[in-house]
TORGU-887322 format. One line per 3 residues: their letters; for each residue z, x, y of C-alpha. Coordinates in Angstrom, 2 decimals, m for minus. Last residue first. Layout:
A	Z X Y ~ ...
***
This chain:
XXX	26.35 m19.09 2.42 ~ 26.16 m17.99 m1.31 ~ 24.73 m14.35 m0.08
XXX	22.16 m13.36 m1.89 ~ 22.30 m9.97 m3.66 ~ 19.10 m9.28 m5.92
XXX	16.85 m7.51 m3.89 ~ 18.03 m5.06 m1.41 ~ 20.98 m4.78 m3.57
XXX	19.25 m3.18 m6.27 ~ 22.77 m1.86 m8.80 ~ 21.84 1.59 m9.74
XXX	22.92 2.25 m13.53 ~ 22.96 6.01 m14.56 ~ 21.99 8.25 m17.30
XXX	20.86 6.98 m19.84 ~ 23.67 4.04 m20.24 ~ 26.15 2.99 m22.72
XXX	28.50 5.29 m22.67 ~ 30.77 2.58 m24.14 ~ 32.77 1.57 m20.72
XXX	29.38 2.23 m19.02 ~ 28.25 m0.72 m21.24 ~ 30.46 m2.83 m19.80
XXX	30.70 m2.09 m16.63 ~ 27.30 m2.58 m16.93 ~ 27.64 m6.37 m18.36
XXX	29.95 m6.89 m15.10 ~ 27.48 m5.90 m13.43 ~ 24.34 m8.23 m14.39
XXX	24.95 m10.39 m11.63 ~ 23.91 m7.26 m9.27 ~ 20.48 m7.17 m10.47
XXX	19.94 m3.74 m12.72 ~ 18.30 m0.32 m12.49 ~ 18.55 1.96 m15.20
XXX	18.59 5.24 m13.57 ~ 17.54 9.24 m14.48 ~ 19.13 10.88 m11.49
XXX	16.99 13.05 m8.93 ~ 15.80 16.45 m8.51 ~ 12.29 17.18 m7.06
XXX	12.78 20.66 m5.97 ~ 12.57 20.60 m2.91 ~ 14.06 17.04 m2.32
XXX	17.15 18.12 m4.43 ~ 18.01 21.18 m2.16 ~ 17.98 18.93 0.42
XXX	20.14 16.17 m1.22 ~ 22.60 19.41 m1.93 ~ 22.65 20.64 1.79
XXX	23.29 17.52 2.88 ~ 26.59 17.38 0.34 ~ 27.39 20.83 1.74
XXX	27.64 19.66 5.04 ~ 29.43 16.69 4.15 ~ 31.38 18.68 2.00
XXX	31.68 18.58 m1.82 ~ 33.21 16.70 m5.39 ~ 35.98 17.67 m6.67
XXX	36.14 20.73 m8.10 ~ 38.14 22.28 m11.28 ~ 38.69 25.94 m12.27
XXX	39.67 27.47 m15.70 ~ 39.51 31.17 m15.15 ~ 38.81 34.13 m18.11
XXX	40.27 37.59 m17.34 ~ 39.46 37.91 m21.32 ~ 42.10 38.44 m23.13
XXX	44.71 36.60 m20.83 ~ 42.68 33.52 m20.60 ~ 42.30 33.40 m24.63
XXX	45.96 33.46 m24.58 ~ 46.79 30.75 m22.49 ~ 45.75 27.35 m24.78
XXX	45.78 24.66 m22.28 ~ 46.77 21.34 m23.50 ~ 44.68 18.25 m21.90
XXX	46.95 16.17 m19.26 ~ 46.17 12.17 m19.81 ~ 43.63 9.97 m17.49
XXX	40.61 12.51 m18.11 ~ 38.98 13.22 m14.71 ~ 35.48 14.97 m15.51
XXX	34.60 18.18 m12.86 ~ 36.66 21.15 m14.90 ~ 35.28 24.06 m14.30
XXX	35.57 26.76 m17.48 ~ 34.70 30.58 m15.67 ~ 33.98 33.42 m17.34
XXX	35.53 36.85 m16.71 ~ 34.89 38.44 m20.61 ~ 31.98 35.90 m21.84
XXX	32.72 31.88 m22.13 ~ 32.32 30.39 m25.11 ~ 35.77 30.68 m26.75
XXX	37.06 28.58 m23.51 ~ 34.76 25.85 m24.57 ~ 36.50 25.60 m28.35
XXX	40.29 26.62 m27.06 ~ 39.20 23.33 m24.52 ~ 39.85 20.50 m26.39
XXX	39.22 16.72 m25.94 ~ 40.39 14.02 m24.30 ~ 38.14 11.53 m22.00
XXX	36.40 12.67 m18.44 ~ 33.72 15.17 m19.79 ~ 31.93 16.52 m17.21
XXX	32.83 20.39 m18.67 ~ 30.62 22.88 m16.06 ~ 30.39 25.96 m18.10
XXX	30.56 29.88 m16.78 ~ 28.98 32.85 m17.38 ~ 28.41 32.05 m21.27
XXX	27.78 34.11 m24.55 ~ 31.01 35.06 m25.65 ~ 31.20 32.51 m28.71
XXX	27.47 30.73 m28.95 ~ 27.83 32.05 m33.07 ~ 31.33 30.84 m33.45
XXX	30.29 27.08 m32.02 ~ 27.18 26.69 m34.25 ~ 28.87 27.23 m37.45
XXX	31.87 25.55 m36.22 ~ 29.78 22.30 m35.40 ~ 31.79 19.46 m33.92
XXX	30.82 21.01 m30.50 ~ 27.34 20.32 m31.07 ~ 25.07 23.47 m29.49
XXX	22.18 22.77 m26.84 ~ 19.46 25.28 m26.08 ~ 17.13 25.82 m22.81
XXX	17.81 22.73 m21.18 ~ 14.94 20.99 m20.02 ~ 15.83 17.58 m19.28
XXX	13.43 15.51 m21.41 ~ 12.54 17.94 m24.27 ~ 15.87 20.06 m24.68
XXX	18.58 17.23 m23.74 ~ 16.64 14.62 m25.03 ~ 15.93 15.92 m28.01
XXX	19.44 17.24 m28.71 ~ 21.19 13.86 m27.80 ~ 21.37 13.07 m31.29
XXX	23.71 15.54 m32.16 ~ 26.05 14.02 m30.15 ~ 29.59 15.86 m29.69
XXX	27.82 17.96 m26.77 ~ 27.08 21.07 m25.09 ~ 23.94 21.43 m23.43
XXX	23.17 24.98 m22.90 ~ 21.51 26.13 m19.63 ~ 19.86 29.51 m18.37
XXX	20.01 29.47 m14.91 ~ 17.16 29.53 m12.59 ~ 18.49 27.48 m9.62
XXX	16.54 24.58 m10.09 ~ 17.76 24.89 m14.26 ~ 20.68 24.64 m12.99
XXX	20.47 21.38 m10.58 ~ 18.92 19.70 m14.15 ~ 21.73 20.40 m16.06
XXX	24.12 19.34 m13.82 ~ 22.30 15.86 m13.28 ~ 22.45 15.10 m17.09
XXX	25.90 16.31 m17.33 ~ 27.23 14.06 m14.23 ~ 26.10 10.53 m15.42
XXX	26.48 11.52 m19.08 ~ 25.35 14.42 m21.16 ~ 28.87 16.40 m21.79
XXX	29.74 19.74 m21.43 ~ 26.98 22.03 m19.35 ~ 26.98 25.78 m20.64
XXX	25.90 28.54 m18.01 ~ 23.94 31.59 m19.05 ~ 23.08 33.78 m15.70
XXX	19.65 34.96 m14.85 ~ 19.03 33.08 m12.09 ~ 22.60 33.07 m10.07
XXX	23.57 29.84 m9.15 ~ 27.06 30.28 m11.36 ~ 28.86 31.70 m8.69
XXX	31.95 29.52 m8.38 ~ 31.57 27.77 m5.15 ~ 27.33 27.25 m5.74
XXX	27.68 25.87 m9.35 ~ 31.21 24.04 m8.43 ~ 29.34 22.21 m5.30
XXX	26.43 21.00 m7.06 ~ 28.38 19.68 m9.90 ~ 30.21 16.86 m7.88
XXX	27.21 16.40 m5.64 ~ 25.14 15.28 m7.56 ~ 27.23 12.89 m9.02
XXX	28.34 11.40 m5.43 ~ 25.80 11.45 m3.05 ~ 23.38 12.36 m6.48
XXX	23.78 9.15 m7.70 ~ 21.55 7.14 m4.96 ~ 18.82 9.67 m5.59
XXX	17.43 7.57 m8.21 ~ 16.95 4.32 m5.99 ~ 16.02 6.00 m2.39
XXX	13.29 7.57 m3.77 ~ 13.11 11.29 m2.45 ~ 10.11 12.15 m0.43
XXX	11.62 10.77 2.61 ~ 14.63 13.05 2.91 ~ 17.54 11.12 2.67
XXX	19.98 11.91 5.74 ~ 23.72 11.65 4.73 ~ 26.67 9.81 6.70
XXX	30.30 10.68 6.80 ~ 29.51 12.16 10.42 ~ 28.07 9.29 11.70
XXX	31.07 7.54 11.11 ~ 30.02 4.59 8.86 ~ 29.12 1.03 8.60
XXX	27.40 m0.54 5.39 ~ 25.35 m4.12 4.79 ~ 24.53 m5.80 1.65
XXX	27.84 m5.24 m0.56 ~ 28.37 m3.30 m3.94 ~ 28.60 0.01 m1.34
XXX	32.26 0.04 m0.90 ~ 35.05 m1.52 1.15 ~ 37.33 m0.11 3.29
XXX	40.86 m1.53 3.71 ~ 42.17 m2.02 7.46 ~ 44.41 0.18 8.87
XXX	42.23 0.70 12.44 ~ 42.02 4.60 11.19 ~ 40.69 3.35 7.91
XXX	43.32 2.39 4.17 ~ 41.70 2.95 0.94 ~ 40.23 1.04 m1.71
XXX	36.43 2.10 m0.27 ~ 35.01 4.91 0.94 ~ 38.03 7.07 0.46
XXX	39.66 8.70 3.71 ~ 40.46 11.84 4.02 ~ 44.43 12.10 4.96
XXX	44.91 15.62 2.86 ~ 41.21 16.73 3.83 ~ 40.13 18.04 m0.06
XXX	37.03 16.46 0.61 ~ 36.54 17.62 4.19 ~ 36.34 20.98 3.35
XXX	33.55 21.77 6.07 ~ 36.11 25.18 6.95 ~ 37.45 23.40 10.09
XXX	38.32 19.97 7.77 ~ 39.68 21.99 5.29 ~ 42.18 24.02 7.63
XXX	43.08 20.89 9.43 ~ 41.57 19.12 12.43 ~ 38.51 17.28 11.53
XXX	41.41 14.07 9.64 ~ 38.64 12.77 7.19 ~ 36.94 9.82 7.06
XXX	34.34 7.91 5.27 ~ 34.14 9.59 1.56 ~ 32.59 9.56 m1.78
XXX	29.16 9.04 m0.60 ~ 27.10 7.54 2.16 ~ 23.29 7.74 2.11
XXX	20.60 7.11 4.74 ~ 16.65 6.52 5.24 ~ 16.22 6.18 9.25
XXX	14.81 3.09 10.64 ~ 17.48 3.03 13.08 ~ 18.05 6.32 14.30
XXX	20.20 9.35 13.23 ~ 21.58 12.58 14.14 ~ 23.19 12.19 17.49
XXX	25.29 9.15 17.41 ~ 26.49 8.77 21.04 ~ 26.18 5.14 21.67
XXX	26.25 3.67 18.15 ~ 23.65 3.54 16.01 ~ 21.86 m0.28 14.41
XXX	19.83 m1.20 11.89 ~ 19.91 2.12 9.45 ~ 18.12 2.03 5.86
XXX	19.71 1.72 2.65 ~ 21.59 4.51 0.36 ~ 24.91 3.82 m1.64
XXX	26.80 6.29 m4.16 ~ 30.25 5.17 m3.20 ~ 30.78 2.11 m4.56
XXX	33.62 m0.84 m5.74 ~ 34.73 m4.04 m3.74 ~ 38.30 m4.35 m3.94
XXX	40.19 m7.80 m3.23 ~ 42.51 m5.90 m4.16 ~ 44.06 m2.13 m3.62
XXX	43.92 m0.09 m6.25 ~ 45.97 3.02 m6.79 ~ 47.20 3.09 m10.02
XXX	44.50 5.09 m11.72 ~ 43.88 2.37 m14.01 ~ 43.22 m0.22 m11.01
XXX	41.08 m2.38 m13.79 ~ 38.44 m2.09 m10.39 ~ 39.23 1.62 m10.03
XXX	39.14 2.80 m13.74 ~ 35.23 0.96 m13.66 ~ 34.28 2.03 m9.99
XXX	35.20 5.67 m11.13 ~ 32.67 6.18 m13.64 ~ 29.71 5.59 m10.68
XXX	27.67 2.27 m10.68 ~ 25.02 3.33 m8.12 ~ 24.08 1.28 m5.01
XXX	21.18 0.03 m3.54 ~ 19.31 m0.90 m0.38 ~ 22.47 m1.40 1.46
XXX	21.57 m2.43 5.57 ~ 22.52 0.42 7.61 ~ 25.37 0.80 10.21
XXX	25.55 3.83 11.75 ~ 29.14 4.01 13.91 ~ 29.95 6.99 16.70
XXX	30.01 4.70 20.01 ~ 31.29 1.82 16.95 ~ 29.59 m0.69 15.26
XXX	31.12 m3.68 14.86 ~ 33.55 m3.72 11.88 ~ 32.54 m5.61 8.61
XXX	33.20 m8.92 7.42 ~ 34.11 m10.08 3.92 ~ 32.44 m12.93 1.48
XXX	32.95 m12.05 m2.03 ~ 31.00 m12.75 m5.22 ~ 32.29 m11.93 m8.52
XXX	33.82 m8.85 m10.17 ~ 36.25 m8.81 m13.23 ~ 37.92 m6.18 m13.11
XXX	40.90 m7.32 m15.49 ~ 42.97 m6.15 m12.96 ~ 42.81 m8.00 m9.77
XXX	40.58 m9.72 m7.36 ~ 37.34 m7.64 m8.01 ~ 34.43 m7.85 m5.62
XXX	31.45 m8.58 m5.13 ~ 29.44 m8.16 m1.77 ~ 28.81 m9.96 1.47
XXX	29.10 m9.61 5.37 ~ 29.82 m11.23 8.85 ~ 30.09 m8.57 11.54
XXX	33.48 m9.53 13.75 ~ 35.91 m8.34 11.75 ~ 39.53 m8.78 9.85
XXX	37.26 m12.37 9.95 ~ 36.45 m12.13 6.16 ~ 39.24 m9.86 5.14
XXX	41.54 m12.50 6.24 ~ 44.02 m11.39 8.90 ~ 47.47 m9.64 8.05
X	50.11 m11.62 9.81
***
């Protein structure tokens, strides 16, 4: 018989978690493994509240597994390394992301693709090596692979950059992959959310042109004055839409809920490039002609690398980049969830963990 996931192992631990579909999270006492030869463990300092914590806890992907305890944007500082970790030390300021394993024997794996790793292995909802059920950052201590673990460079704070392990990275990667890091280059960002507002400010690092492209008129100050886009155009807006038509490299769409893409595709310039990085929960309808007459691609990416995921934390300590947060106590997430549910939030919400979760024991 399965044990309890509170002596499954022998480190005693604590986070909330939801019990079944209505998401509801409340506190949950768990354990954690011991760590391993090749195990960091790190005590959680805090943890974002990423888009997909709110379809996984309501399970509306379908592949929830309860008790689940939601996260994978989470930064602390380490406590313990095993035996022959080689790249960190305890005191050391750490992230983990998306991920915590991955096969490192397939073509991906070779080639630093560990996110697209056929058996990688989600950081929490999913099923480790030892075929117990990892669980995510909203909890007060973390154990990793040293491998699955990211080094926070110490001029970063650890509370705004704790979006970029997996926000950050999930634009990052389609700028560099597809070619639209070049300065010079006119690339359109859809969507100001959690993603958009971190897209837009990567670009601009890299000296490309950025439009904001939005439903919101009201985000225009924001979006010009506050992240530094060069020119933002409301999609609802045919005036505005037909004169931006053929003027974009490429466009990063964030947008995870319906909505068309004859509009975006019209944007693009001959050989342009639409990357899909939102998740929207039905199939959108793909017009093909406009690809046809113009060599145009429609792309997607999902998230990055561990190596290119340290690479993108380092290229966001250089030049300053982090997420715009709203930091909150952990009893307040279930009001987040929320709010995130109604776009609620500028840009972000960081749960502290170092701070406001207290184990009832």
């Amino acid at each position: 018989m399965a044990k309890s996931p509170e002596i499954e192992h022998p480190s005693k631990a604590f986070g909330w978690a939801a019990r079944d579909t209505s998401g509801l999270l409340s506190p949950f006492n768990f354990s954690r493994r011991a760590t391993g030869e090749k195990d960091v463990t790190f005590k959680v300092l805090f943890c974002g509240i990423c888009h997909s914590d709110l379809h996984m806890v309501k399970n509306e992907w379908g592949s929830s597994i309860y008790p689940l305890i939601p996260g994978h944007e989470i930064v602390g500082v380490v406590t313990e390394v095993g035996s022959k970790v080689q790249k960190f030390k305890v005191g050391d300021k750490v992230g983990v992301g998306c991920m915590v394993g991955a096969c490192h024997s397939c073509d991906n794996c070779d080639n630093n693709l560990e996110n697209y790793c056929p058996k990688m292995i989600l950081t929490y909802g999913a099923k480790y090596y030892d075929g117990t059920i990892s669980y995510g950052g909203y909890s007060d201590t973390m154990v990793s692979d040293e491998h699955f673990v990211v080094r926070i460079p110490d001029n970063l704070p650890l509370d705004a950059s704790a979006p970029l392990l997996c926000a950050g990275i999930t634009v990052y990667s389609p700028l560099r992959f597809y070619g639209l890091d070049r300065p010079g280059m006119h690339v359109g960002v859809v969507g100001l959310g959690g993603l958009g507002h971190v897209a837009v400010k990567f670009a601009k690092a890299m000296g490309v042109k950025v439009t904001v492209i939005s439903t919101s008129p009201n985000k225009k100050k924001e979006a010009l004055e506050h992240l530094g886009a060069d020119s933002f155009l409301v999609s609802k807006d045919q005036d505005q839409m037909q004169a931006a038509q053929g003027t974009m490299d490429g466009i990063i769409d964030t947008v995870s809920a319906q909505h068309p893409l004859l509009p975006l595709i019209g944007l693009l310039k001959t050989q342009g490039k639409l990357v899909m990085v939102g998740a929207p929960e039905k199939p959108l309808e793909l017009p093909v002609f406009p690809l046809l007459m113009g060599r145009k691609l429609l792309g997607g990416s999902c998230i990055g690398g561990m190596k290119e995921t340290q690479e993108m934390i380092d290229f966001a300590a250089k030049h300053n980049i982090t997420a715009d947060i709203e930091i909150i106590p952990i009893d307040y997430v279930n009001t987040a969830m929320e709010r995130l549910l109604k776009a609620d939030v500028r840009y972000r919400f960081v749960i502290d963990i170092g701070n406001t979760l207290k184990s009832s024991n």
